[in-house]
N, C-alpha and C positions, 0 to 999 in steps of 0.2 A: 451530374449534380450531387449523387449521393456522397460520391467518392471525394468532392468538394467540401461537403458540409464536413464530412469526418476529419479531412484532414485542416479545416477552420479551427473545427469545433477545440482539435486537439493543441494546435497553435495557441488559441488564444485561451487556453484553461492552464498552461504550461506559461505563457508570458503570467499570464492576472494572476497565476499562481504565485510566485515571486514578484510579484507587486506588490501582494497582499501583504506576504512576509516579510521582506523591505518595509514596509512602511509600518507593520506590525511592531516590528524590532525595532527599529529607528523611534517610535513614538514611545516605548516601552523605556529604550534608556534614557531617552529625554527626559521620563517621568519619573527616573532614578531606581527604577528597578530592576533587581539584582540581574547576573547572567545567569543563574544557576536556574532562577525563576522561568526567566523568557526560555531557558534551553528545554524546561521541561512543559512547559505550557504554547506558548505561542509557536516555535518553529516545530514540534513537536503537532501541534493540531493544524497547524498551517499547510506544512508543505506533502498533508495528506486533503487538502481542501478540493483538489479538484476530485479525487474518487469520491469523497463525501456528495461534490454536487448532485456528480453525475448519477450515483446513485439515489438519493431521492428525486432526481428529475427520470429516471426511468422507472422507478416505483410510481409515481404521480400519473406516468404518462400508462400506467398498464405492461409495464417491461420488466417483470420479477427477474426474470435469466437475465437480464442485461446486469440486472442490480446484484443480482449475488454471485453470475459469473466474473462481474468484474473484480469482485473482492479475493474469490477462490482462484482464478486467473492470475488476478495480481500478486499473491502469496506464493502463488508455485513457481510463478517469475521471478519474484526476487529473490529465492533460493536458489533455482538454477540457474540464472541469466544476471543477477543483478550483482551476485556475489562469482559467478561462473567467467562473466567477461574480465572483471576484475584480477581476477587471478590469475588471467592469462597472462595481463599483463604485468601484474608481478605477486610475491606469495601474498596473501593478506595473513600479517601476525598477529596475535591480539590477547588479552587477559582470559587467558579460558576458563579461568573459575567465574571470573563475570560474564562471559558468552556463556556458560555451562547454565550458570544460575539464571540467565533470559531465555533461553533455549527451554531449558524447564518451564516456564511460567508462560511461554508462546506456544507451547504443545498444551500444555495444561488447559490454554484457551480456545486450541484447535477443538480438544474433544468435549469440552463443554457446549462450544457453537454447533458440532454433529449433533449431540444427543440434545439440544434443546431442538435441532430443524429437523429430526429423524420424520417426525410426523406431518415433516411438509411445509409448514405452515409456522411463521415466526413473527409472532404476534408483539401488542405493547407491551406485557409484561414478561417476555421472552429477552425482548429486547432493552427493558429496563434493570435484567439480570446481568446482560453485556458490557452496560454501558457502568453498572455499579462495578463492574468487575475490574475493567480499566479503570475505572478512577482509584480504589483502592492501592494498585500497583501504581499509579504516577506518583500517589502521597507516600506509598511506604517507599518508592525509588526517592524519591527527594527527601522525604528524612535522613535515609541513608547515606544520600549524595551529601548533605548540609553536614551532618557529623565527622564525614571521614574527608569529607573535601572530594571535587570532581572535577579533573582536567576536562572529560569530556564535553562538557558546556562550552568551553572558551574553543575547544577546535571547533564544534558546530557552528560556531558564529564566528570564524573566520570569516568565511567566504560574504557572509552578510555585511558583515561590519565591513570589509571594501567600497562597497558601493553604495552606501544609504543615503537614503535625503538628508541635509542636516538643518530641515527646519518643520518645526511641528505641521505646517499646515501643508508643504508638501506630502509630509507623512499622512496624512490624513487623504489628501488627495491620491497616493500610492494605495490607499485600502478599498476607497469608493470605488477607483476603476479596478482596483482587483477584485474585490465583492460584483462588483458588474458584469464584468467579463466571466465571471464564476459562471456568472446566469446562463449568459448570453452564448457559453460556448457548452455549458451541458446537453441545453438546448441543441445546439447545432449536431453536437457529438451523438445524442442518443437518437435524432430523428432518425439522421443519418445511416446509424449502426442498425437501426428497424428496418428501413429503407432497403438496405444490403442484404440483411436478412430472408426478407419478403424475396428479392428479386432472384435470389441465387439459391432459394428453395431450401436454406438451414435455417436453424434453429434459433432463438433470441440469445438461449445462453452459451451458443457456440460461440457467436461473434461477441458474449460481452467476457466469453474466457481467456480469445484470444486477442482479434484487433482490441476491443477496448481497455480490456487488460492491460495487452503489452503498451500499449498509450499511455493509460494514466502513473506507469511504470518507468518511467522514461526520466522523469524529476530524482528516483531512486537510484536508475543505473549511472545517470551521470554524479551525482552523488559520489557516490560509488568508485565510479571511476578514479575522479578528483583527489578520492581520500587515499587509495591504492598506491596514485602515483607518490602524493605527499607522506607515503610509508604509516599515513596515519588511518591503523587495519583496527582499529575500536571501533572508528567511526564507520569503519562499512559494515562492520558488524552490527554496531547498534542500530544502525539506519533501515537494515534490514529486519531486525527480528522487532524493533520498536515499529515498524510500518506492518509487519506484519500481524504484532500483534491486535494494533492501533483498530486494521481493518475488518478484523471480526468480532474485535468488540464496537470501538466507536462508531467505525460507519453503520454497519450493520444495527447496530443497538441506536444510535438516533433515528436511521430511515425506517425500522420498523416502528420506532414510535411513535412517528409520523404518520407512514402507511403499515398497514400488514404485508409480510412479504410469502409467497406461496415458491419454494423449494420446488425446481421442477425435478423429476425424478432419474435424468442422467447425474445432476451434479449430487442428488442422496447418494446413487448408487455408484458411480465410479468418482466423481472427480474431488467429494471429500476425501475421500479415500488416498488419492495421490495428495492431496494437502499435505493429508497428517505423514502420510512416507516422507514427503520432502523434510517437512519439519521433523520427524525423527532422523533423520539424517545426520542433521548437525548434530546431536550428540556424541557419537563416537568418535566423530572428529575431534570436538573440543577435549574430550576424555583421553585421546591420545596425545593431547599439548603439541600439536605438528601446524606447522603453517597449513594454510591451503592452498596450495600448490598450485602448479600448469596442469599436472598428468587429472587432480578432483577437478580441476575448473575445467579442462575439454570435456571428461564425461558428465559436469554439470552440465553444459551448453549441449551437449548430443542427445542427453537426455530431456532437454525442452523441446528440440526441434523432433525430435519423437511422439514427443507429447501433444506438441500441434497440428502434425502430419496426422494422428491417431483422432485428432478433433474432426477432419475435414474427411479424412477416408475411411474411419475406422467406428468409431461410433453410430452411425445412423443404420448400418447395417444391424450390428451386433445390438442396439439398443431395441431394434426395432423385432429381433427375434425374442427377445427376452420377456417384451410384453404381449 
């Protein structure tokens, strides 16, 4: 039944997830609002909607590790796995001084999210530093994008613009069940990953660095995927370091300032740690102006299933000498 609710929970946070957005964007242009807008606002906050739930339904429900594993999970996923899978299947190219200069400003927010949670504990006004911090960067990225012009908006909304409702009240209708389903599958998702937890005698933030992680990750890789094959390598980039950055500022910074979140002490001690290596990673990449390749994308992918192995075998031992 656990194994049930998890993989509901994940189904239908992944469907309502793209309902929301669908109907988000489709009521958006009805309303005559720009693309440049909806690209930096709506699909932009949308199609991180389900890690947002999940994570204050697992802060609400008493599940810190589920909540901040799944943000630290999910960041180290989509470096190695989201941009890893992609590349296998072909290089991903892209503006490196614009990957350079996100890259920069996603690390930047990696080590501010450490040294505000070093002491454990990330509180309302921890989390109102976060959440000020993303919004700054969405309004200085769209000024920027407004002046100089930005193809990237119109490729992101490719894929949307396919398939939308074309009448306001089904748009509306696409949001309710998507906001419903938000609920109704965090729910399912976090009892669920508690449940697993409990039975199989690990940790809360094991299971929310890896299964919940690599779940609410899944909207990214196919992303990902899509844009790779369509040679269009900005958008797996952006998709990537923009969710990345997204999630330890905005989720993190709304759910704590909802609930306080308490830092448990593997993901202070090891698993920020592998964040910010991931995230330092891309830079030298981008500094070398080289695609990303088959030969970076197999050692991305070998070095996640490392990572996860190292969750399940390796940590409980070694954490457990340390304290």
């Amino acid at each position: 039944m656990m194994y049930f609710q998890v993989a509901a929970g994940l189904v239908i946070l992944l469907v309502c997830g793209e309902l929301l957005v669908r109907g988000s964007v489709a009521l958006a242009e009805q309303m005559g609002i720009s693309k440049l807008v909806i690209g930096f606002t709506i699909v932009a906050f949308g199609t991180s909607a389900p890690e947002l739930v999940v994570c204050i339904q697992a802060a609400l429900d008493g599940a810190p590790g589920i909540a901040i594993g799944n943000v630290v999970g999910s960041n180290i996923a989509n470096v190695l796995l989201v941009l890893g899978i992609p590349a296998l299947i072909y290089p991903i190219v892209c503006d490196n001084r614009s990957a350079l200069r996100d890259s920069l400003v996603m690390v930047a927010g990696s080590i501010l999210f450490m040294v505000l949670a070093w002491n454990g504990m990330i509180d309302l006004w921890k989390g109102a530093i976060l959440l000020g911090l993303l919004i700054a960067v969405i309004l200085r990225s769209y000024l920027r994008a407004r002046k100089e012009g930005d193809e990237g908006a119109e490729e992101a909304l490719e894929e949307y613009e396919q398939n939308m409702p074309k009448s306001v009240w089904i748009s509306l209708l696409f949001i309710l069940l998507g906001l419903g389903g938000l609920v109704l599958g965090s729910r399912l998702l976090v009892h669920g990953a508690v449940t697993i937890a409990t039975v199989a005698g690990v940790s809360d933030e094991i299971i929310g660095l890896t299964l919940v992680a690599l779940g609410t990750s899944l909207p990214e890789l196919a992303t990902s995927i899509i844009a790779a094959v369509r040679r269009h390598g900005d958008v797996a980039i952006g998709n990537v370091l923009g969710s990345n950055l997204f999630n330890i500022t905005g989720i993190i910074g709304v759910t704590a300032m909802i609930e306080p979140l308490t830092a448990p002490a593997q993901i202070l001690h090891f698993d920020l740690w592998v964040m910010l290596f991931v995230s330092l990673l891309m830079l030298p990449i981008f500094l070398s102006k080289k695609p990303i390749g088959r030969i970076i994308g197999g050692v991305f992918c070998v070095a996640y299933v490392a990572y996860i192995t190292t969750q399940f075998y390796g940590m409980s031992g070694v954490y457990t000498a340390s304290l």
